[in-house]
C-alpha positions, 0 to 999 in steps of 0.5 A: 076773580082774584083768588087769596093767598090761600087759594093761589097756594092750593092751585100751585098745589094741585099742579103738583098732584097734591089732593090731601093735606095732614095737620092740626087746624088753628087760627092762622090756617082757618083761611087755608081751611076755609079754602080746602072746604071750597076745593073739592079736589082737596081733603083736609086730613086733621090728625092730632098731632102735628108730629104725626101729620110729617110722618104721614106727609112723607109716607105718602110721598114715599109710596106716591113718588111726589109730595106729601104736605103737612100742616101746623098753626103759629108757634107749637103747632108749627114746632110739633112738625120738626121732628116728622119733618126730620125724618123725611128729610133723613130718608129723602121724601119730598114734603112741603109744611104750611106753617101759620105765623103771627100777624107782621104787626106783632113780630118782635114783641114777644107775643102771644105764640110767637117763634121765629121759625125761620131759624128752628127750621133752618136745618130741616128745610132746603127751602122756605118761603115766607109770604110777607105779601100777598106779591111774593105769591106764586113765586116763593111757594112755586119754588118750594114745591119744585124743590120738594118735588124734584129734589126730594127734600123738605121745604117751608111756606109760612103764611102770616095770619094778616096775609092769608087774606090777601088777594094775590094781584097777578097770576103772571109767574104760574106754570106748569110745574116740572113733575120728574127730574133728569137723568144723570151720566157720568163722562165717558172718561169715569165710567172707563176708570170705573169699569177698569178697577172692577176689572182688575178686581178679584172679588166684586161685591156690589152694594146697594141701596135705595138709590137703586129703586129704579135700576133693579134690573141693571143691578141684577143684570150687572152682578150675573155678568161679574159673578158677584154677590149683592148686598144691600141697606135696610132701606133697600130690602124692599127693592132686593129679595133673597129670591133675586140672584146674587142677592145674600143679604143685607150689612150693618148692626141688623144684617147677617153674616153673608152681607157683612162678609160678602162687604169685609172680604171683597178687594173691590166693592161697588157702591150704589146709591146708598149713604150708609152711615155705619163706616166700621163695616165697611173695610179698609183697603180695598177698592170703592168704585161709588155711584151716587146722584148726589155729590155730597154722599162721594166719599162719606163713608169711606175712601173711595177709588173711583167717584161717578155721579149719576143716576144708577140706572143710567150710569150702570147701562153705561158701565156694563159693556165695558166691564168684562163676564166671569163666572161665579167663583168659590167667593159668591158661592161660598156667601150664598152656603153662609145665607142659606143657613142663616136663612134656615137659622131664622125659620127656626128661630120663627118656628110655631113650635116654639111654644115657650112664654113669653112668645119669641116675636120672630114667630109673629113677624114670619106669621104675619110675612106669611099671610100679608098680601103680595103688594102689603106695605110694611111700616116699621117702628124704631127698636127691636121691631126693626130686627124682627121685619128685616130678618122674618120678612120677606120682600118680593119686589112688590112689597114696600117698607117705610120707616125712620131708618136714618133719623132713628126716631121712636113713634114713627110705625103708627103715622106712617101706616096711616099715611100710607093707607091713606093713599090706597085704603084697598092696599093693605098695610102693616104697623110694626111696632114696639110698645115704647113706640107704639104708646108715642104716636097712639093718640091718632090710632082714632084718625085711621079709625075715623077715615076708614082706613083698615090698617093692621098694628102689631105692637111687640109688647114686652113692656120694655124698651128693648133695644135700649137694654140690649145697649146697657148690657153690650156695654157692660151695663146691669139693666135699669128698669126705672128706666128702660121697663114700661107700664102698658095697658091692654092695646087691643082693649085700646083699639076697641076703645078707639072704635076699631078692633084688637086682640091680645096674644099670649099663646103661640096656638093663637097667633095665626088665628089672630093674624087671620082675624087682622086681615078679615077685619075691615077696621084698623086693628091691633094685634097685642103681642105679648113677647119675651123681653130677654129676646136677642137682636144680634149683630151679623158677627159677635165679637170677644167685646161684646161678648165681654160686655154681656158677661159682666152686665149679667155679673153686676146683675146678680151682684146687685140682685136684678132678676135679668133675663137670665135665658139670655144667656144660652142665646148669646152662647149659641150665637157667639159660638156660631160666630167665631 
């Protein structure tokens, strides 16, 4: 029996490992449903809102490996998808959107719904199949799904709502699909001029990020034999940890002094893997010996000595015979003297008897890395919050972090544990998240609710958007609180009202009851955190600039009658004296 359109897709789908799709429902994907409720290898996951349902599709293809697929309907319920979909194609997952569109008669008159969403969706997709009839099937949407599996980027398929119908005639073009991509080598001759300018090098620093997933061993391996420090990206703190040797930190406007000088003050630095997009952190002259996979991303940064494209794994098991041992020098030593008192410096800053109200919010983030499981995975919001996990929590190998670290976007904690949670409910999984970003993406706090899936959410209350302030002050800015202060209501009070389960916390006695209380809850739940809003997100080194900056932000302040966060300003000295 000849299967439609929707039907045909499903089977490409499956051969993919595809058992769930996240979407808002409408009129151009009712056959598509239709088709879902008859396949029992398929669960349709109706979220409310379509933004979500991307950020939960590229979860799940992080923490998977494979695809995650994504649903929306004709004109606004596709366009609701871009900016989820934006994030995955940021951060490099794998996720195929469904799109409805208008029936082939109505195109070009200004119909009821009607986009061209080809073109809004050129920049996000590598790929995307428009199905105009039912004999384009399976080819195109073959194509799309390899892509987003392999490729690791995101791709389109657009159903028309007088095609979906349409029985596909012939089968003749299905296959398996190809599950794994190929390893890459570098030529001999590169790996040679790679291992030489490492060799003459005096002091090797080796950084790295998520490119290195699969190499971990090999890195370690590497940096015992060259005596050299690891640094590592954001996205890269979940693969190396502070136990791991060599390892003393991470760089960037978040990172710590070890990481940075670790980078600022080598004369070689090997790059792995990592498309860090903060180039004034990376210094001029010296020596970048870069591996990537991906040619695009040679180069971009920062000049580099020597380019390898290739898989780290592989490449770094072809380049290690030949870079030759040293021992560890006055260099790795002295960065890993510098990670252990900041490390210290953090506990302290983490301290339960830090007592004073508002709450500081780091004691939260270390209570929670405290008491999370071994193998949690740990979504985090864009803003402060991100400061909070990448400095109080601590990773081991097993542990995993998502979020929208490149695209930057508010609103993605939330979908994001969802999306998680949904493809191991037994594993646990923390929200991190800031009011601001909490209150975008609330609305489908219900779907983990409804689905059972018992994810734990911690929203930094400090009814603010805290890390926009923090950029008016640095540029010498007085607060705006017209727009940077928020009105919240009691979120614990809103996870109740959702059906699962919360607490507000205001003391720092009841903060690791309240931790305990999350993890004994097997409903999704709420920890309302209340926190300062004066709390400082300092970069790994303050400059006189900055400096100057948050001086004559606080002057304009009291000139102008802004009550401020006044307490800021012992933090900043202690900080800025600790840095020069």
């Amino acid at each position: 029996m000849k299967k439609n359109v929707c039907e045909n897709l499903l089977e490409i789908l499956a051969g993919a490992g595809v058992n769930k799709i996240f979407g808002v429902t409408g009129d151009a994907l009712n056959v598509l449903l239709e088709a879902i409720r008859k396949d029992d290898r398929f669960e349709w996951i109706g979220v409310r809102h379509e933004e979500n349902a991307a950020y939960m599709a590229y979860a799940e293809s992080e923490i998977t490996g494979g695809i995650g697929v994504c649903a929306g309907t004709v004109g606004p319920g596709a366009l609701h998808l871009i900016n989820g979909l934006y994030n995955a194609k940021r951060e490099g997952g794998g996720v195929v959107a469904i799109t409805g569109q208008v029936a082939h008669s109505e195109r070009g008159t200004g119909y009821f719904q009607e986009v061209d969403l080809s073109k809004m969706f050129s920049d996000i997709c590598s790929y995307q199949a428009i199905i105009d009839s039912p004999e384009q099937m399976p080819r195109l949407a073959e194509i799309a799904v390899q892509k987003a599996l392999i490729e690791r980027q995101v791709t389109r398929i657009e159903l028309p709502i007088d095609v979906t119908l349409a029985k596909v005639k012939s089968e003749h073009f299905m296959h398996p699909l190809v599950m794994s991509p190929s390893m890459i080598i570098p030529p001999a001759a590169a790996i040679q001029k790679a291992a030489e300018a490492i060799n003459a090098g005096k002091k090797v620093s080796l950084f790295c990020g998520v490119g290195c997933r699969d190499a971990k061993s090999e890195v370690l391996q590497l940096a015992e034999k060259l005596g050299a420090p690891i640094v590592h990206t954001l996205r890269a703190k979940d693969i190396f940890d502070y136990g791991d040797g060599n390892v003393v930190g991470l760089t960037g406007l978040i990172g710590n002094p070890s990481g940075y000088h670790a980078i600022w003050d080598c004369d070689v630095l090997l790059m792995l893997g990592t498309n860090f997009p903060y180039d004034g952190f990376i210094p001029d002259g010296i020596q970048i010996v870069q591996v990537d996979s991906k040619v695009e991303n040679i180069g971009r940064r920062a000049p580099t000595s020597v380019g390898l494209i290739g898989t780290i794994k592989e490449t770094l098991q072809a380049l290690d015979p030949q870079v030759k041992t040293r021992s560890p020098g006055k260099f790795l030593s002295g960065l890993e003297l510098m990670r252990d008192k900041w490390l210290k410096q953090m506990d302290d800053q983490a301290s339960l008897t830090r007592t004073d109200e508002p709450l500081h919010p780091q004691i939260f983030a270390k209570a929670i890395s405290d008491h999370a499981s071994k193998d949690a995975i740990f979504a985090v919001d864009v803003g402060e919050c991100v400061v909070w996990i990448a400095r109080q929590v601590r990773m081991n190998g097993d542990r995993r972090m998502l979020g929208s670290f490149n695209h930057g976007s508010l609103g993605a904690g939330l979908p994001v544990a969802i999306g998680a949670a949904s493809v191991d409910p037994k594993r646990q999984v923390w929200a991190f998240c800031g009011d601001g970003g909490f209150a975008m993406s609330m609305q489908d706090f219900v779907t983990a609710v409804r689905f059972n899936w018992p994810i734990k959410v911690i929203v930094f209350n400090n009814s603010e958007l805290g890390f926009v302030k923090m950029e008016m002050e640095v540029a010498g800015l007085p607060m705006n609180e017209e727009a940077t202060g928020l009105l919240n209501p009691n979120f614990a009070d809103f996870a109740k009202a959702c059906g699962g389960d919360g607490v507000r916390v205001e003391h720092a006695a009841d903060i690791v009851a309240a931790v305990e209380q999350a993890l004994a809850s097997d409903k999704p739940f709420i920890i309302d955190a209340i926190v300062s809003p004066g709390e400082l997100t300092m970069p790994p080194t303050v400059g006189i600039d900055e400096a100057w900056g948050f001086g004559i932000s606080k002057v304009k302040e009291a000139i102008m009658g802004i009550k401020g966060d006044h307490s800021q300003w012992e933090g900043w000295r202690d900080e800025f004296k600790a840095n020069i």
